[in-house]
C-alpha positions, 0 to 999 in steps of 0.5 A, a space after each residue: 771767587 768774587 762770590 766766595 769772598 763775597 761770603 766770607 765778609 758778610 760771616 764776618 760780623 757775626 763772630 764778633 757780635 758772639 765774643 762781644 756778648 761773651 765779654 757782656 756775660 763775663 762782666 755781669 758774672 764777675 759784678 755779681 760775684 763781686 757784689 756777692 763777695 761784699 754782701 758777704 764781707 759785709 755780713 761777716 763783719 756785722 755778725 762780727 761786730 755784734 758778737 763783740 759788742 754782746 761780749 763787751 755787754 756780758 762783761 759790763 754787766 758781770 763787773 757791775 754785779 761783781 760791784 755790786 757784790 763788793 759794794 754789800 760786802 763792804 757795808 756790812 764788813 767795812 763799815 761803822 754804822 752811828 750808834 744812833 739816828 743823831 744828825 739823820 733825818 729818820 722821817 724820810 725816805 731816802 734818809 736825809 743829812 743837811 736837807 739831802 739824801 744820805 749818800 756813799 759815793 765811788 762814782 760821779 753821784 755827789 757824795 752826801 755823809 755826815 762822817 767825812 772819813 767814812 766817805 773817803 774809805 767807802 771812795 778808796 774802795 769802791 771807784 774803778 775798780 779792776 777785775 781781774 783778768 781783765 785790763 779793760 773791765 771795771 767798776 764803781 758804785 755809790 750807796 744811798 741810804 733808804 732807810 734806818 732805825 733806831 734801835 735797842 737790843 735786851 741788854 745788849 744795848 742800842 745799834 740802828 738797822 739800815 737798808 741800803 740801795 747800791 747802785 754799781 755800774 760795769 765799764 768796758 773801755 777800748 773800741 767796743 766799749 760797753 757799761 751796764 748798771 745793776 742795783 740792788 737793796 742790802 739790809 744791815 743789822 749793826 747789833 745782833 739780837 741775842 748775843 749769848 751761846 746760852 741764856 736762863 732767865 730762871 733765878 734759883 741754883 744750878 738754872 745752867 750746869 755745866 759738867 764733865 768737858 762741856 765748854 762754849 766758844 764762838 765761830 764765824 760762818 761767813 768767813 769759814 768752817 768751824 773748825 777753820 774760824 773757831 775762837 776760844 771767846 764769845 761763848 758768852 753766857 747770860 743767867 739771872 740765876 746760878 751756874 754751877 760748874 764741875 769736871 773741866 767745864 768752862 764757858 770760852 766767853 763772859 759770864 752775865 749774870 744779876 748775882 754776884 760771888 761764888 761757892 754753894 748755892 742757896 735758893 734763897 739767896 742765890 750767887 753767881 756760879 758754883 765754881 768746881 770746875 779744874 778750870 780756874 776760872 771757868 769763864 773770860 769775866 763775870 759780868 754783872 746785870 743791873 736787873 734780870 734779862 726778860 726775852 719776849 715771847 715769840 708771837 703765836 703761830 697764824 693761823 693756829 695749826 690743828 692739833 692732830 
């Protein structure tokens, strides 16, 4: 018996040292189980963060473009060019006023423009602007002025052409905020080159017939199709020498032309329109030229193409 017992204590010792290394291997299991858990915790919440970040970045940048868009649109719509270069400095480029570029500012770029009102509209329209859809997302944009001429059109008179940098930045605010600026260059024509539906520069009689229910009128492309932006005005017509008009012919514009007086026509002396049109009169006004309207020949094809 004394043996026996002898037996058992000495097993003893051994059983313990097996359930202590039991708990041993729990306890690595469960820290890298849990270091395994954080690391992906950790993971998700910077794959997280980046995918938030990137949309933050895609929304700043799509305000800025948008800004950059209204910033155009409101340049060439919105805006009154000077009829001239008074008061510019024409020789540099950006084009300086007072010794400083020439600047319409919506944002924190100090605003540099002879016309106070014209700095105050361009301010109201363009600084912080919304998007819609979005409470956190805007945008604002200035404008420098790189380059303008003077210029003067045929008989249409004088304008100047600009070219314009806008510069338009995107803001997103909040926790993930974001910004993004974009840029890019607009050329504005403030007068058109050739203003007419229909232009002769011959001078004898009938150089434009209109019969039967031929008629001129204007449409704006920009805003709409014909048949949505149609208007009976500006289909003017020029000639430096007689129109002559029958049936329900009309021209929905002025008429511009270096003759004066109506009825028939002689070659020799020729007036500004035969009038037998049934509408009375066939035009909004007549305009009279000082001298007669000479357009430029376009310049020849270069290289000249062959001839076969």
């Amino acid at each position: 018996m004394a043996a026996l017992s002898r037996y058992s204590a000495e097993r003893r010792p051994s059983r313990t040292r097996q359930r202590g290394m039991a708990l041993l291997t729990v306890l690595i299991i469960v820290v890298m189980l849990s270091i395994l858990a954080g690391a992906v915790l950790s993971m998700t919440a910077t794959e997280f963060t980046s995918t938030t970040d990137h949309r933050a970045l895609l929304e700043a940048r799509y305000a800025a473009e948008a800004g950059a868009q209204r910033t155009a649109n409101w340049i060439m719509y919105s805006y009154t060019a000077p009829a001239n270069g008074s008061g510019f400095d024409l020789t540099r480029s950006p084009v300086q006023a007072g010794g400083s570029p020439v600047v319409l500012s919506a944002d924190s770029t100090t605003a540099n423009y002879p016309t106070a009102s014209v700095q105050t509209a361009f301010n109201s329209a363009l600084q912080n602007q919304s998007l819609p859809g979005f409470s956190n997302v805007t945008f604002s944009s200035h404008a420098t002025l790189m380059n303008m001429q003077a210029v003067t059109f045929f008989q249409s008179g004088g304008g100047v052409m600009q070219t314009w940098l806008i510069t338009a930045t995107g803001s997103v605010s909040g926790v993930h905020p974001a910004k993004v600026q974009v840029q890019e260059t607009i050329e504005r024509f403030a007068t058109p080159i050739f203003n007419y539906a229909l232009a002769a520069t011959a001078s004898g009689c009938g150089v434009i017939t209109f019969s039967s229910s031929s008629y001129t009128d204007s449409f704006n492309s920009s805003s709409g199709t014909y048949a949505q932006t149609v208007q009976s005005s500006g289909g003017n017509v020029q000639t430096n020498g007689n129109a002559n008009m029958s049936g329900s012919a009309q021209f929905k514009g002025t008429l511009s032309t270096t003759n004066s007086g109506s009825g028939n026509c002689n070659n020799n002396s020729p007036n500004a329109v035969t009038n037998n049109s049934s509408v009375n009169p066939p035009y909004s006004s007549l305009i009279h030229l000082t001298s007669a309207v000479r357009y430029p020949n376009p310049a020849a094809p270069s290289p000249t193409p062959p001839t076969t």
